[in-house]
Kinemage of the C-alpha trace (Angstrom):
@kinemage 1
@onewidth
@group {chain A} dominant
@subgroup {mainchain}
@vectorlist {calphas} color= white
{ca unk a 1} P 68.898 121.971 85.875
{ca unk a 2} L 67.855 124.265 88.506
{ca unk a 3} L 70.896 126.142 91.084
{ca unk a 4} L 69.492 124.431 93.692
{ca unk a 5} L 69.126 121.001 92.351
{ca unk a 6} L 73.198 122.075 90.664
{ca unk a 7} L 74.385 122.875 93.950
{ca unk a 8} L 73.040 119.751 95.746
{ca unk a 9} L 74.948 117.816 93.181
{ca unk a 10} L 78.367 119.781 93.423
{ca unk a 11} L 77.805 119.326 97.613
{ca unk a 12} L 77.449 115.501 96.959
{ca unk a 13} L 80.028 115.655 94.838
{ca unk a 14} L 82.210 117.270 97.023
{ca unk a 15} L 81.894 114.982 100.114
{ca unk a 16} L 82.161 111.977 98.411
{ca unk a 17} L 85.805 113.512 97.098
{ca unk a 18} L 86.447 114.630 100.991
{ca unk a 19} L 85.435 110.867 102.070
{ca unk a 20} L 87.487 109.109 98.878
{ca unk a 21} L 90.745 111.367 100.040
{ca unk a 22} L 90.409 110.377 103.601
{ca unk a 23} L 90.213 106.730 102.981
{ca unk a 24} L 93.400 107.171 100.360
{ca unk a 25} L 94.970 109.084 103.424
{ca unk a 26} L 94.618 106.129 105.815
{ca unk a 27} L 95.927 103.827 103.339
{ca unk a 28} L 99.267 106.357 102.205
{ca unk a 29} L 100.275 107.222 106.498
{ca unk a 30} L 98.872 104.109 107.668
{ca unk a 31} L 97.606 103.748 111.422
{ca unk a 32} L 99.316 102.746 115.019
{ca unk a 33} L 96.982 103.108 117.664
{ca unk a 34} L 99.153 102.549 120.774
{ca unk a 35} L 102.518 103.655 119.040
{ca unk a 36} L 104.651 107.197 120.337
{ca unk a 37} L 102.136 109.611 122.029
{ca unk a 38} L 99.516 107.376 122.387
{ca unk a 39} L 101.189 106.120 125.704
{ca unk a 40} L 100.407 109.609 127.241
{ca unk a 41} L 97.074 109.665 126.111
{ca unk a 42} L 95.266 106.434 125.637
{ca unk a 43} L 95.978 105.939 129.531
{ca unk a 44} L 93.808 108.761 130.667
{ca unk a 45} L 90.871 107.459 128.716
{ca unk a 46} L 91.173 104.087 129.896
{ca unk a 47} L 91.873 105.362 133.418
{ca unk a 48} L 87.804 107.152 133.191
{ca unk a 49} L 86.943 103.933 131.475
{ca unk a 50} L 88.352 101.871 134.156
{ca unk a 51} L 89.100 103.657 137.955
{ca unk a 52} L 90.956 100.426 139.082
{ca unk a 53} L 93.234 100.937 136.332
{ca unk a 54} L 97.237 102.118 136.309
{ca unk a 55} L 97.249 102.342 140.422
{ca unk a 56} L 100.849 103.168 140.312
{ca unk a 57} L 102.755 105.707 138.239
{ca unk a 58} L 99.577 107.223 136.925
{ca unk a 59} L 100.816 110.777 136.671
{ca unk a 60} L 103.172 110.523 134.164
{ca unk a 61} L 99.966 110.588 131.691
{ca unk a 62} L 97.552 112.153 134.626
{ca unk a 63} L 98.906 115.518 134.330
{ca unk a 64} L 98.307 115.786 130.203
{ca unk a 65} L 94.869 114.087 131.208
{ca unk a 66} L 94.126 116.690 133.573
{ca unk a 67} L 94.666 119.468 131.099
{ca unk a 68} L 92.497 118.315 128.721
{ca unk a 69} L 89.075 117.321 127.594
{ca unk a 70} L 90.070 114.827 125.154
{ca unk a 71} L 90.222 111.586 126.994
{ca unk a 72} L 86.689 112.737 128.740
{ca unk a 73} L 85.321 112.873 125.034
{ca unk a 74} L 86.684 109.595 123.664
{ca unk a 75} L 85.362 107.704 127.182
{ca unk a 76} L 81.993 109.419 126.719
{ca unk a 77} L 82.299 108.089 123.066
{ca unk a 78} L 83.186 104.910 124.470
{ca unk a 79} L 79.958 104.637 126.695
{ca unk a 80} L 77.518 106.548 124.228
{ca unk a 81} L 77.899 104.236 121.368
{ca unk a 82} L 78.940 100.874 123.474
{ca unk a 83} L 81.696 99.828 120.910
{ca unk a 84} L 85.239 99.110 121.756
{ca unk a 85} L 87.712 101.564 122.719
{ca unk a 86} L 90.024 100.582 119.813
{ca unk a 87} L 86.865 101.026 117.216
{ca unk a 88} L 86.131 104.150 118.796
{ca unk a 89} L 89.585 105.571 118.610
{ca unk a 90} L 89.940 104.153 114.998
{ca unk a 91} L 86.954 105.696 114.195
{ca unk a 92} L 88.311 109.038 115.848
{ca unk a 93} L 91.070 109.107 114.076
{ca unk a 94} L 89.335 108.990 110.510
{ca unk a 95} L 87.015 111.670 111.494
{ca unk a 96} L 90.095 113.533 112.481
{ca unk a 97} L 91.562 112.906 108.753
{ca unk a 98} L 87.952 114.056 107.051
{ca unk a 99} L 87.504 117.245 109.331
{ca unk a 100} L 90.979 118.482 108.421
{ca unk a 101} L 90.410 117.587 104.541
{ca unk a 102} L 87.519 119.749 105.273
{ca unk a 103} L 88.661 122.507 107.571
{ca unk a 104} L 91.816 122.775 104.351
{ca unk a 105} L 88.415 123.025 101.821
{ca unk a 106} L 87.118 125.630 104.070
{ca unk a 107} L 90.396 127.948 103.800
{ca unk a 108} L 90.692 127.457 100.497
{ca unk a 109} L 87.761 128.259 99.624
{ca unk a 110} L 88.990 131.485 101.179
{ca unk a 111} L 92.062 132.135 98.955
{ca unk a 112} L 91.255 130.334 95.757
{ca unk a 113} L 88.165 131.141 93.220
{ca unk a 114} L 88.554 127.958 91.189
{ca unk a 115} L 87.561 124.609 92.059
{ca unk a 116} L 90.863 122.556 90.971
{ca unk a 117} L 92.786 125.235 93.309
{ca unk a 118} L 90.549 124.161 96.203
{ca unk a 119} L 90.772 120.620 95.320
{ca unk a 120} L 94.592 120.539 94.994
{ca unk a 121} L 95.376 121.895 98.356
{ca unk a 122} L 93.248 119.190 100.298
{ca unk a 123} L 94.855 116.609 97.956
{ca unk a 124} L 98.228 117.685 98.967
{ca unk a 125} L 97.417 117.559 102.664
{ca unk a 126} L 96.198 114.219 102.588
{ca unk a 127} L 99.248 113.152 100.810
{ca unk a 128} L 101.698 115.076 103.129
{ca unk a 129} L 99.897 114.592 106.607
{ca unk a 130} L 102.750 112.715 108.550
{ca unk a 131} L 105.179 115.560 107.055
{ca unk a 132} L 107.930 116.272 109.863
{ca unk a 133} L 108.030 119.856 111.232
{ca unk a 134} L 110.865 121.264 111.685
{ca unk a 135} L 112.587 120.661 115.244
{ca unk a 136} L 109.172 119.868 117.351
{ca unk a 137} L 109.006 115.933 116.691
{ca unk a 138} L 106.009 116.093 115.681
{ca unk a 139} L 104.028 115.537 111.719
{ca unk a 140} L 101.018 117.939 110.701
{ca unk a 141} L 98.649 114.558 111.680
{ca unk a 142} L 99.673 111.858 113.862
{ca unk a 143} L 99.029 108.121 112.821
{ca unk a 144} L 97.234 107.721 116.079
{ca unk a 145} L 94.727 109.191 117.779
{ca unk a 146} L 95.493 112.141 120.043
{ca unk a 147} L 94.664 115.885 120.875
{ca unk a 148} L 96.980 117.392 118.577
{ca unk a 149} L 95.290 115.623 116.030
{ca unk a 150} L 91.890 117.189 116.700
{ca unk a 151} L 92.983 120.878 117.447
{ca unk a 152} L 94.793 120.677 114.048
{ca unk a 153} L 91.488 121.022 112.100
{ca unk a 154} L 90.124 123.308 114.859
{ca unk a 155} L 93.128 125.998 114.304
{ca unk a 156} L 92.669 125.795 110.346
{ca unk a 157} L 89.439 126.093 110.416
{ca unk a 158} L 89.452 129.247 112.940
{ca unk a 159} L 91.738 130.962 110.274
{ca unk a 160} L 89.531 130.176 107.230
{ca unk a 161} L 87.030 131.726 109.168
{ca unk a 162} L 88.540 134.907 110.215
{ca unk a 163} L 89.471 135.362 106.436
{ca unk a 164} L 85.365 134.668 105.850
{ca unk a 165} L 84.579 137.858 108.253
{ca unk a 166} L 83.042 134.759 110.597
{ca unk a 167} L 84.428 135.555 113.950
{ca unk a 168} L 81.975 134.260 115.871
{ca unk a 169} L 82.680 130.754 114.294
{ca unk a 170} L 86.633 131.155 114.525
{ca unk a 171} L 85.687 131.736 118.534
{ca unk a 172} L 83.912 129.057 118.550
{ca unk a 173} L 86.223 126.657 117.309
{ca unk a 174} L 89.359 128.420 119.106
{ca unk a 175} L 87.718 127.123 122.083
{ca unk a 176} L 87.284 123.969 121.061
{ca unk a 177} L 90.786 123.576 120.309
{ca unk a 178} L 91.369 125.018 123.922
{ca unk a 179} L 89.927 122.530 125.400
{ca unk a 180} L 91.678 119.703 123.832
{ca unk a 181} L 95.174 120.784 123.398
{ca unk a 182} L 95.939 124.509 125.279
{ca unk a 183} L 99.401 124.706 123.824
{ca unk a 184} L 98.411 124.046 120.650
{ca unk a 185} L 95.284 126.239 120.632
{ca unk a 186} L 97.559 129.150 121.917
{ca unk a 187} L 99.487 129.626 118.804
{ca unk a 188} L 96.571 129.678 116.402
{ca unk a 189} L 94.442 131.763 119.063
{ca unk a 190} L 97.609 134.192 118.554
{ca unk a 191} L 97.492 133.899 114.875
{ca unk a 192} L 94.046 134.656 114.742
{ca unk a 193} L 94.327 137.405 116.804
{ca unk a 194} L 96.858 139.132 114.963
{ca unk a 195} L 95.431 137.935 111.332
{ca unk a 196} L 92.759 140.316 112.353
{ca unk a 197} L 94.638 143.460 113.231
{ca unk a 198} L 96.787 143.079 110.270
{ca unk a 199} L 93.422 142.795 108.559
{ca unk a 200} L 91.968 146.226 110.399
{ca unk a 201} L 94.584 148.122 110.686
{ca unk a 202} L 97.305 146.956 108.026
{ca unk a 203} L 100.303 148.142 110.466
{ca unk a 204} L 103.411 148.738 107.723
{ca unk a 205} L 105.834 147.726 110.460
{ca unk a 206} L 106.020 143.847 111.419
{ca unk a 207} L 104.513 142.600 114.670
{ca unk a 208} L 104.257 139.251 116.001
{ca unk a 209} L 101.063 137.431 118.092
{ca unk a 210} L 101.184 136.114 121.796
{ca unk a 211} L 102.410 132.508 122.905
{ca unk a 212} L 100.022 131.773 125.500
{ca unk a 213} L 101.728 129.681 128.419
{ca unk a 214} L 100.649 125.589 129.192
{ca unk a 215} L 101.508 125.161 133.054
{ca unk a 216} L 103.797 127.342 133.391
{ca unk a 217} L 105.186 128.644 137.058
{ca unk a 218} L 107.479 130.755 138.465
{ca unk a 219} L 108.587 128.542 141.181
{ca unk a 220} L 112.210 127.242 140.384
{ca unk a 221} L 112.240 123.554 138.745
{ca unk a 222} L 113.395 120.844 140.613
{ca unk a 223} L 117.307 119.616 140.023
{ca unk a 224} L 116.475 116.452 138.827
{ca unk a 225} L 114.478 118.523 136.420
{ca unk a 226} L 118.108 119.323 134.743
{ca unk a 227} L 118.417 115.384 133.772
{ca unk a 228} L 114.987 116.042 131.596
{ca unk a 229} L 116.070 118.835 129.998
{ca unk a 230} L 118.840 117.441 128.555
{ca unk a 231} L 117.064 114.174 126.445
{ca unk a 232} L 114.828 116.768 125.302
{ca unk a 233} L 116.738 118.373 122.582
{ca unk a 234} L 114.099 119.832 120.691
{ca unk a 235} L 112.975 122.273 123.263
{ca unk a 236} L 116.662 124.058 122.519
{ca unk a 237} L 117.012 125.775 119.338
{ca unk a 238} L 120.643 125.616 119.439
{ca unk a 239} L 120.843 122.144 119.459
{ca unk a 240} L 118.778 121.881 116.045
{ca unk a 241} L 120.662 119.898 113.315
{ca unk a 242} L 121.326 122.191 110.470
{ca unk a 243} L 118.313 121.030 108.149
{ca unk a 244} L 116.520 121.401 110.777
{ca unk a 245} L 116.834 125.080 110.445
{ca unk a 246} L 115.963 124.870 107.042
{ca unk a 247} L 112.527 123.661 108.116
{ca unk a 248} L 112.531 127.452 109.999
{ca unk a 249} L 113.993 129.591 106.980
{ca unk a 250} L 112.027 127.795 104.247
{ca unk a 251} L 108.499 128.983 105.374
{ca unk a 252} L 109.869 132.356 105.969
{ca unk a 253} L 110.954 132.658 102.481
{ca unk a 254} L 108.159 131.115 101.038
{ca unk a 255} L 105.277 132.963 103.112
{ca unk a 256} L 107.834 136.473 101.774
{ca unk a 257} L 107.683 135.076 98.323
{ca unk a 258} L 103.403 134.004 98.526
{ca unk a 259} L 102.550 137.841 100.196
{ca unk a 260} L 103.902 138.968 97.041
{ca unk a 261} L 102.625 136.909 94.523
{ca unk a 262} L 99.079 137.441 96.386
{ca unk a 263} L 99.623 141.202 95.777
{ca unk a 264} L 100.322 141.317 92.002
{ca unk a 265} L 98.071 138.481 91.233
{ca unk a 266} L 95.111 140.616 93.598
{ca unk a 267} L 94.176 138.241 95.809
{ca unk a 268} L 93.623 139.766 99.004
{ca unk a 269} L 93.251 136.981 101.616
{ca unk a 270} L 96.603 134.832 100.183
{ca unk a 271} L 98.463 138.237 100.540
{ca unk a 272} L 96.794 139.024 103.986
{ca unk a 273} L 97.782 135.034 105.269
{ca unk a 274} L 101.147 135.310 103.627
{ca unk a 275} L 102.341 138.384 105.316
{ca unk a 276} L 101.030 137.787 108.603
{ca unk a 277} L 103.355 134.710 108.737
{ca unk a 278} L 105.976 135.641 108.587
{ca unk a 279} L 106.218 137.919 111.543
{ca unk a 280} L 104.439 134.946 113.218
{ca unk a 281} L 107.362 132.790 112.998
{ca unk a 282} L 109.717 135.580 113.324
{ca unk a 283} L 108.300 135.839 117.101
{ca unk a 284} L 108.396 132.114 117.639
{ca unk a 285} L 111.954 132.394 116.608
{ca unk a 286} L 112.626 135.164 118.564
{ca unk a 287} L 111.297 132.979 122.010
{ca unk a 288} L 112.876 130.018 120.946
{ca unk a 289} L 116.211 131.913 120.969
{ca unk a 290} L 115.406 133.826 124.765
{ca unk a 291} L 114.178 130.780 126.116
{ca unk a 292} L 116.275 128.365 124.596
{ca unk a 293} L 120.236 130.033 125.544
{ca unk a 294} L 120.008 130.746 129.313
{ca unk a 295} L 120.131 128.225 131.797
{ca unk a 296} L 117.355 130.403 134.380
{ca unk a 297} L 114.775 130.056 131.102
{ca unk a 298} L 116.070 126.216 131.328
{ca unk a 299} L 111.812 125.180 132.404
{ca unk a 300} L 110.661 127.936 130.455
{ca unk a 301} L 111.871 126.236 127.144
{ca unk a 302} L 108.612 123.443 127.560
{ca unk a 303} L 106.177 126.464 126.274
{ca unk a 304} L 107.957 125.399 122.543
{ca unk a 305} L 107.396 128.450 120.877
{ca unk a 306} L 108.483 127.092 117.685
{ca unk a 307} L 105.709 124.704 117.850
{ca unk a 308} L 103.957 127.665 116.046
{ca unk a 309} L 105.424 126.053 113.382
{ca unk a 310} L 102.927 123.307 113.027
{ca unk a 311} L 99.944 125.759 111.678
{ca unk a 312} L 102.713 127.089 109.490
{ca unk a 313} L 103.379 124.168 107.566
{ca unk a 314} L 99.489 123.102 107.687
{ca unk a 315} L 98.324 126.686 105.910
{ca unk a 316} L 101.951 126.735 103.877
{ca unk a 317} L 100.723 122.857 102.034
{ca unk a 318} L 97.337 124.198 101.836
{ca unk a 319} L 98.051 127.330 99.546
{ca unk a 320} L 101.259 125.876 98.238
{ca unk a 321} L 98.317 123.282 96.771
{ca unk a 322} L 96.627 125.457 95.877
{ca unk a 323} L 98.495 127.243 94.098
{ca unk a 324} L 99.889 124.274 91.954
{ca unk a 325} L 96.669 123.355 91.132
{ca unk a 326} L 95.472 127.346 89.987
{ca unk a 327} L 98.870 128.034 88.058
{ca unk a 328} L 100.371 124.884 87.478
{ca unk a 329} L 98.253 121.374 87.497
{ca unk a 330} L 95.241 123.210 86.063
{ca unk a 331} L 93.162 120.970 84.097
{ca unk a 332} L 95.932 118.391 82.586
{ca unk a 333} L 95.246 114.867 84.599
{ca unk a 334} L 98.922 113.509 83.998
{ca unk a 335} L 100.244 116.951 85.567
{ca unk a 336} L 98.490 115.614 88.927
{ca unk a 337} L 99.606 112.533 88.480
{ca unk a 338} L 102.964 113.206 88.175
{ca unk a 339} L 102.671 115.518 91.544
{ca unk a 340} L 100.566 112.967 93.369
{ca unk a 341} L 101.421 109.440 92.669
{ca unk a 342} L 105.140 109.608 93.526
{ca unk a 343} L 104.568 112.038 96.836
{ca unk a 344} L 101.827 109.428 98.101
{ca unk a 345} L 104.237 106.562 97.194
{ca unk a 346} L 107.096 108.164 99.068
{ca unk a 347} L 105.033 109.010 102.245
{ca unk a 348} L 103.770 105.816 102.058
{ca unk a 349} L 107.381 104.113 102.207
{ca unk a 350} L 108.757 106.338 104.634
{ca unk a 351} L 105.786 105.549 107.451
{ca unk a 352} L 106.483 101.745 106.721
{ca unk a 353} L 110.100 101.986 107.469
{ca unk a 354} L 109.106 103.666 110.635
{ca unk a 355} L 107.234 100.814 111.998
{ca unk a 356} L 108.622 98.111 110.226
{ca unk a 357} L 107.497 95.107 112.514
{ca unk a 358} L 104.167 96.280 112.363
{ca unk a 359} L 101.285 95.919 109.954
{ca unk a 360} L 101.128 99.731 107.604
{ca unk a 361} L 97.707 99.448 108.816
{ca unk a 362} L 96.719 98.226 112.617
{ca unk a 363} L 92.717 97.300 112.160
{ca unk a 364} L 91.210 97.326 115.407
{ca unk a 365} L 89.694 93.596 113.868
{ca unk a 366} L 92.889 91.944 113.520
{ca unk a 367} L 95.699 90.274 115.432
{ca unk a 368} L 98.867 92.456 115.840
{ca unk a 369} L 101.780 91.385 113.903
{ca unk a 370} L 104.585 92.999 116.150
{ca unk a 371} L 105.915 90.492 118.897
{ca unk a 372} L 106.033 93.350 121.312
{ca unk a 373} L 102.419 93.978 120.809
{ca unk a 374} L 101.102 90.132 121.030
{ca unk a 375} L 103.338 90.173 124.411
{ca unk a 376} L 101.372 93.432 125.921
{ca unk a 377} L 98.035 92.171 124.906
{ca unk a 378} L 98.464 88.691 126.938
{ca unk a 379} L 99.428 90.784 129.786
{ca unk a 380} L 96.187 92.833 129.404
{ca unk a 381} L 94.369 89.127 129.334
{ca unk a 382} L 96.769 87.406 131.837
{ca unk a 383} L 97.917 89.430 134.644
{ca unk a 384} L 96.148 91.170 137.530
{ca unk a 385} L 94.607 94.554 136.564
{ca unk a 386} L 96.930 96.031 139.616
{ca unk a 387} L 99.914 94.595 138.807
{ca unk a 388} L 103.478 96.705 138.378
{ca unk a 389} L 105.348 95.603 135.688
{ca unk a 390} L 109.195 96.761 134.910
{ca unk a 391} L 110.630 96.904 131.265
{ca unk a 392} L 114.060 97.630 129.608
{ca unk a 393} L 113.278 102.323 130.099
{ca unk a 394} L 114.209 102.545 126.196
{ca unk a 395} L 111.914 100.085 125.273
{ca unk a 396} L 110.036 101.794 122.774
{ca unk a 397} L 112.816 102.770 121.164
{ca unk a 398} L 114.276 98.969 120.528
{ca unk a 399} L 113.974 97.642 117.256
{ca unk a 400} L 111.189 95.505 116.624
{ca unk a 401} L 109.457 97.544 119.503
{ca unk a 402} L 108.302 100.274 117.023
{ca unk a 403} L 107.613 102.517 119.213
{ca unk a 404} L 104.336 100.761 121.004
{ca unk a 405} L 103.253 101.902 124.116
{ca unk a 406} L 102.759 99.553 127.236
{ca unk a 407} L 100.775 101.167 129.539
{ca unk a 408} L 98.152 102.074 126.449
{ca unk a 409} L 98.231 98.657 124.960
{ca unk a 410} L 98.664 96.438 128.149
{ca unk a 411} L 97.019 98.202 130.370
{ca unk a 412} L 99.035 97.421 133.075
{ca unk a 413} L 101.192 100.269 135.702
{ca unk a 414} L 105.212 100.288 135.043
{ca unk a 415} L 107.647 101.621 136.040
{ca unk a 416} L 109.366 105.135 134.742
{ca unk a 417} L 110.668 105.251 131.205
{ca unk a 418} L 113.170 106.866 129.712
{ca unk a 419} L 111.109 107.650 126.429
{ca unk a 420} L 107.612 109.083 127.005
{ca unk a 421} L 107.883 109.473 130.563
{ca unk a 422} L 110.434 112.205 130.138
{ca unk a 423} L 107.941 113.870 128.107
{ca unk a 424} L 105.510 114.234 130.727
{ca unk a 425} L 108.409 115.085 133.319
{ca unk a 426} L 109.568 117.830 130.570
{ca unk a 427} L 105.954 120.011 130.639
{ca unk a 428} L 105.787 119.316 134.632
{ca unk a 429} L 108.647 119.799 136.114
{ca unk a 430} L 107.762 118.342 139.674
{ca unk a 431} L 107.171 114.784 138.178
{ca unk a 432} L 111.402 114.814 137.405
{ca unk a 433} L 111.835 113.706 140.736
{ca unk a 434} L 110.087 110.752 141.008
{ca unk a 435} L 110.757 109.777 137.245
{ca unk a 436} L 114.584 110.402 137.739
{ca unk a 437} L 114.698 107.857 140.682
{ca unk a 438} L 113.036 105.188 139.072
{ca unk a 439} L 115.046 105.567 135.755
{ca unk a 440} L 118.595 105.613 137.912
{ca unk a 441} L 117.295 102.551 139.661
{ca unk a 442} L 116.821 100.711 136.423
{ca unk a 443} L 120.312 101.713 135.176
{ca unk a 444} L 122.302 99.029 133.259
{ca unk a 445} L 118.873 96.806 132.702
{ca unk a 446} L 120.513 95.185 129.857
{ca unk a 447} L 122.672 93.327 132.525
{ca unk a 448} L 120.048 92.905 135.303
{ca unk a 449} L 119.450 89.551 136.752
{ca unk a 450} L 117.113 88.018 139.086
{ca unk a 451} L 118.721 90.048 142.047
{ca unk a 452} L 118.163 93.202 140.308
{ca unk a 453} L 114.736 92.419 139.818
{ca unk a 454} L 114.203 91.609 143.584
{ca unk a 455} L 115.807 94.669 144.450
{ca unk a 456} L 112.921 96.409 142.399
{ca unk a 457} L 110.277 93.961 143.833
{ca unk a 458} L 111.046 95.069 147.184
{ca unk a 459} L 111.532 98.933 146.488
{ca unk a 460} L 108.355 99.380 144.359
{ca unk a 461} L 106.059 96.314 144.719
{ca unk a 462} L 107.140 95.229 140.842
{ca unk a 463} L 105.637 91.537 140.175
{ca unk a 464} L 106.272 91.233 136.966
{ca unk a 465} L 109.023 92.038 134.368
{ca unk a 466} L 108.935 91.943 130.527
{ca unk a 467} L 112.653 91.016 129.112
{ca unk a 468} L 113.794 90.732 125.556
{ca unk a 469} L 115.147 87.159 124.316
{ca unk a 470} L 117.010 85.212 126.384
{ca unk a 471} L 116.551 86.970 129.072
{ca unk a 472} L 118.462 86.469 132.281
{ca unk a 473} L 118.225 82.709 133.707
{ca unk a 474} L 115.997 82.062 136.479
{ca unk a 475} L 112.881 83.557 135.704
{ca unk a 476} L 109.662 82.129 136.230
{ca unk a 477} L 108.342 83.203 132.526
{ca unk a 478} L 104.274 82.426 131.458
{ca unk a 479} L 104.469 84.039 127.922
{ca unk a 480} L 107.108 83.944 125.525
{ca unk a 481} L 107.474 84.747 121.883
{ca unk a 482} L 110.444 85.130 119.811
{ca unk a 483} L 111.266 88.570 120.721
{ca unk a 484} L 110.259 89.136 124.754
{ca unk a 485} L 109.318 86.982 127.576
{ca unk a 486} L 106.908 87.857 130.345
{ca unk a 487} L 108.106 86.700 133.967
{ca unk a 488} L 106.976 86.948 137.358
{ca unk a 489} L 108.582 88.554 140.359
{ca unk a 490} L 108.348 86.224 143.109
């Protein structure tokens, strides 16, 4: 057999394997369209999709729609291939999975000689892509569609390229990952950068890479701005729960422990990654800690420098596979079965027990099985497309709820919430105002009545409400299930 003919097999080969992991991937996290972050972003998409759409409220998704060109890629998706916008972002979202699979081949391929090495770090990232970092709520890959998603394999591929000597490629897809998620992109522009000093110039003492800011201002936040900042824990390093520190010290010893290993063992690049880590996170630390303890730096704390941990963890699974499957798995099939089976059975049974009402896996073919979600999608079929709906603000946080997102699933305007909305409010401070007047207005919803919906209707033009069972007496309700009822203002 001829190299040519050998190395068309091994490439066949090798995407099938790439194709087979991202399928096994879908099945182990599972897949919730509308669920968490999806109500921030799925909006702006429908909103190009559909002008009429969301005429109230719309900037509590606008803002992250405005500073992106992700949902102008998924409409333009939408209208190039004239499918569904739930087949296109299920379809998203497994390219998503494959180009990450791929982007972790691609680096690896860049710190590991051997083929098993290669293929052991992309198996362990497909097994461990809803793992939690540390103190940012958020997991390497999302079960949803979203930005961070795509500017994931867009940062890891920009390092494997750097460690190639392919800058213009890492440029290339830097700015891609600009242009989809800024914050994001920042931290691995500011890896990249400083992967290739380190590279050039090999300083002896430690330096640390740039944060680069997402909408930030100098002009004082609002005071209602105060009522974000405290539901948004995360941004404050001294509120951390003590593991969650360990999610911060781990890398840092393990990236210390890898730089040397790479050094005695000769391999250049896993030395070169290894050590520029660690002052990486050393400098996201460091902000964390300047932004995070004075009250002036209280807006300053949305930049998130810690968020640098999220290309971290990605490169830390990919050569920690790696190197498992070089010095440890090697060529002994029940070794990687041992590693694999049980770590794809437990990531498997923790993303269940997160969305427990719903099915592991939502097809964009079949029926939902959450109550919640059969309510929204009569509304969507039901109810004016301008209508102003009002739910319990902690909605998404209910049990049974799991976490689905009305405006992306019903496609209907509502009022604030006190669960994504707060999000938006917490990277733009000016929206605090309007979100902390609505929120205060719905106070004590668990005891409203028909009064207290008036009192809406006639503030903010609310026709319809959404209330869990019973729900207060009165109500004119056309939809019910066993877990909400949907009711009209009159």
């Amino acid at each position: 057999m001829d190299r040519d003919t050998l190395n068309n097999k091994r490439n066949v080969g090798r995407i099938s394997g790439l194709l087979l992991l991202t399928a096994v991937a879908l099945l182990i996290h599972g897949y919730h369209p509308y669920a968490e972050d999806a109500e921030i972003y799925l909006p702006g998409v429908l909103k190009i999709l559909n002008p009429n759409l969301f005429p109230a409220n719309a900037q509590f998704f606008g803002e992250h729609a405005g500073h992106t060109l992700y949902p102008n890629l998924i409409a333009f998706s939408v209208r190039a291939t004239h499918l569904p916008l739930p087949w296109v972002a299920f379809l998203w979202h497994l390219i998503s999975i494959l180009l990450l699979l791929v982007a972790s081949w691609r680096l690896a391929s860049a710190l590991f000689e051997e083929e098993r090495a290669r293929w052991a770090a992309v198996a362990l990232m497909a097994a461990l892509l809803t793992l939690p970092i540390a103190g940012t709520a958020l997991y390497i890959l999302d079960q949803y569609l979203n930005p961070r998603n795509l500017a994931a394999f867009a940062a890891v591929l920009a390092v494997a390229e750097v460690l190639h000597r392919k800058y213009a490629r890492a440029v290339l897809w830097l700015l891609f990952a600009a242009a989809i998620h800024p914050l994001m992109a920042s931290f691995a522009i500011g890896f990249c950068v400083w992967l290739a000093v380190l590279r050039r110039y090999r300083p002896r003492v430690l330096g640390f890479a740039a944060v680069l800011p997402f909408g930030l201002t100098l002009d004082p936040p609002p005071a209602a701005y105060h009522e974000v900042a405290l539901r948004q824990p995360y941004f404050y390093i001294l509120r951390w729960e003590w593991y969650e520190w360990l999610g911060v010290i781990g890398p840092l010893v393990l990236f210390w422990w890898l730089a040397r290993v790479g050094r005695r063992r000769g391999n250049e690049n896993l030395e070169l990654v290894s050590r520029a880590m660690v002052p990486f996170i050393l400098a996201g630390l460091a902000a964390a800690l300047v932004l995070g303890i004075p009250a002036r730096f209280e807006a300053l704390a949305r930049l998130e420098p810690l968020r640098c941990l999220a290309l971290s963890y990605m490169l830390l699974v990919i050569i920690g596979g790696g190197s498992l499957g070089q010095w440890v798995l090697q060529k002994r099939a029940w070794r990687w079965l041992v590693l694999f089976v049980p770590l794809s059975l437990g990531m498997s049974l923790a993303q269940r027990q997160l969305f427990p009402a719903s099915a592991h896996v939502e097809w964009p073919w079949a029926q939902p099985r959450n109550q919640w979600a059969q309510a929204f999608d009569w509304i969507r079929g039901n109810t004016p497309v301008d209508a102003l709906f009002a739910l319990d603000p902690r909605h998404m946080a209910l049990p049974g709820e799991d976490e689905t997102g009305f405006r992306a699933r019903a496609e209907r305007s509502m009022l604030a919430d006190l669960v994504k909305d707060k999000g938006a409010c917490s990277m733009f401070p000016p929206l605090s105002v309007k979100w902390l007047e609505q929120v205060e207005d719905q106070k004590n919803w668990k005891q409203f009545g028909k009064g207290d919906f008036e009192r809406l209707r006639q503030k903010y033009g609310i026709g319809w409400v959404v209330v869990e069972q019973p729900g207060p007496a009165g109500l004119e309700c056309l939809y019910e299930n066993s877990a909400v009822r949907v009711c009209r203002v009159n």
